[in-house]
N, C-alpha and C positions, 0 to 999 in steps of 0.2 A: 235282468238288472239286479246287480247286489249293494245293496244299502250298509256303508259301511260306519255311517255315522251322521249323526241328524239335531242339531238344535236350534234356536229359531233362529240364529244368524249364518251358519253353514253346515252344508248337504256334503257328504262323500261318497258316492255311489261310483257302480264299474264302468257308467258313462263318463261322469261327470263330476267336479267339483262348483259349487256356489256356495260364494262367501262375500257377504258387502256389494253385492249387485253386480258380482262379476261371476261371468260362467267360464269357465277352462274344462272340454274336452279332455277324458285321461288320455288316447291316444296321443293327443300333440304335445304330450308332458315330455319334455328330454331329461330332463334333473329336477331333483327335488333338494331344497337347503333351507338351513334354520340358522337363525342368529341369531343375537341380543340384542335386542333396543337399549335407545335411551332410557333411563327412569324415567316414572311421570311421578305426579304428587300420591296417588295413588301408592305407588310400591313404595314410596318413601314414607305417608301417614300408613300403611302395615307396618314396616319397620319400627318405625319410632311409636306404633301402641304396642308390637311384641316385646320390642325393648322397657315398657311401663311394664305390663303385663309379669313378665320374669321379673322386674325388682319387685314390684306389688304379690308375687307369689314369693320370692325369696327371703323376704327380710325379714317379715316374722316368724319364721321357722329359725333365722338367725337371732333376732333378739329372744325368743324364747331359750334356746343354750346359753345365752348371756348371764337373763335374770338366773335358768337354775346354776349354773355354775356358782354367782354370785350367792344364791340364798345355801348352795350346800358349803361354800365357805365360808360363810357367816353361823355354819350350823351350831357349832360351839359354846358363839356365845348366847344364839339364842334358845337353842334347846333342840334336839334332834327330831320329836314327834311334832312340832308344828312348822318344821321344813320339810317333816317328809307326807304330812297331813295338805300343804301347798300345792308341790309338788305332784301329787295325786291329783288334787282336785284339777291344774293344770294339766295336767295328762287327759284327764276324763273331756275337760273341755277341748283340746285339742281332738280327742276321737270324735269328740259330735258334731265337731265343723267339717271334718273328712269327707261328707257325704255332698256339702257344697262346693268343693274344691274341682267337682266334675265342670260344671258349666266353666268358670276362666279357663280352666285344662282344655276343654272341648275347640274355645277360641284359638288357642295357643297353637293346638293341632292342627284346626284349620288354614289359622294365618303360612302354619310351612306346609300343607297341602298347597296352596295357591302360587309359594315360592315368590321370592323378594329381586324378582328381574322381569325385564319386557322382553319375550320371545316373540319374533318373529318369523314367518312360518313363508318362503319363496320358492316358485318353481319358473324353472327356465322355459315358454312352449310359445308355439306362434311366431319364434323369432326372438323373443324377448324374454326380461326378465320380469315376473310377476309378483308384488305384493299380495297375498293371497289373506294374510291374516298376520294382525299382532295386539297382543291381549296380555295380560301381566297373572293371569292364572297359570299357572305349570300343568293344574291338572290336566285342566280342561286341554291345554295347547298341547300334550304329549296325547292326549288321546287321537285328539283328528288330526297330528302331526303321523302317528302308527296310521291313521284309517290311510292318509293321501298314499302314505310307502303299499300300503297292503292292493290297495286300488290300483296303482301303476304296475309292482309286481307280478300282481295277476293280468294284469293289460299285456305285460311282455310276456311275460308265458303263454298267453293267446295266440300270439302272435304266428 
């Protein structure tokens, strides 16, 4: 038996799939198919905090081009060494908040790892058609969505 993917809610092995307290033999699998679910609130609060997230990273990177634009054209009247003395010390502080910028980036990355739709994961066997699995993660559901293809492929090759 080859174990092609395993976490605590579902098994892929070259017997078997179990997911949600249902078992499907690979043999009696005839088709395998994926589709889109409905959103749940779930995919919709990821959306609408990536959608924070990107304005909360975005805009002060935009108001800080505002202010310098505004103090290099102001430089005239006020004197050019204590707008380019600003200006610096702004720069400086933007490099030392750079190293915090990792953690919301990390989130950001994650939320489109996990992907903003409900995948559903159905295989036709026994006669019928089966819910197998639907979860709003992409990762995870491309993973044991490859393991059920790689499981049945090799079932007919057996064959």
């Amino acid at each position: 038996m080859t174990l092609y993917y395993r976490d605590d809610a579902v098994q892929v092995t070259s017997e078997a799939i179990r997911s949600g307290g249902l078992r499907v033999p690979v043999a009696e699998i005839r088709y395998v198919w994926h589709t889109k679910g409905r959103t749940t609130l779930a995919v919709r609060g990821r959306l609408l905090s990536r959608t924070g997230l990107v304005l909360l990273l975005s805009l002060p990177p935009l108001a800080a081009v505002v202010c310098a634009l505004s103090l290099v054209w102001s430089a005239p009247e006020r004197g050019w060494l204590p707008v380019l003395l600003t200006l610096a010390g702004c720069l400086l502080l933007a490099l030392a908040v750079v190293p915090f910028l990792e953690i919301p980036l990390g989130w950001l990355d994650r939320s489109y790892e996990r992907g903003n739709r409900v995948h559903e994961l159905w295989v036709q066997a026994q006669g019928r058609e089966l819910l197998l699995l639907r979860t709003p993660d992409a990762l995870r559901f491309g993973q044991i969505y490859r393991a059920v293809q790689r499981a049945v492929e090799q079932q007919t090759y057996d064959r």
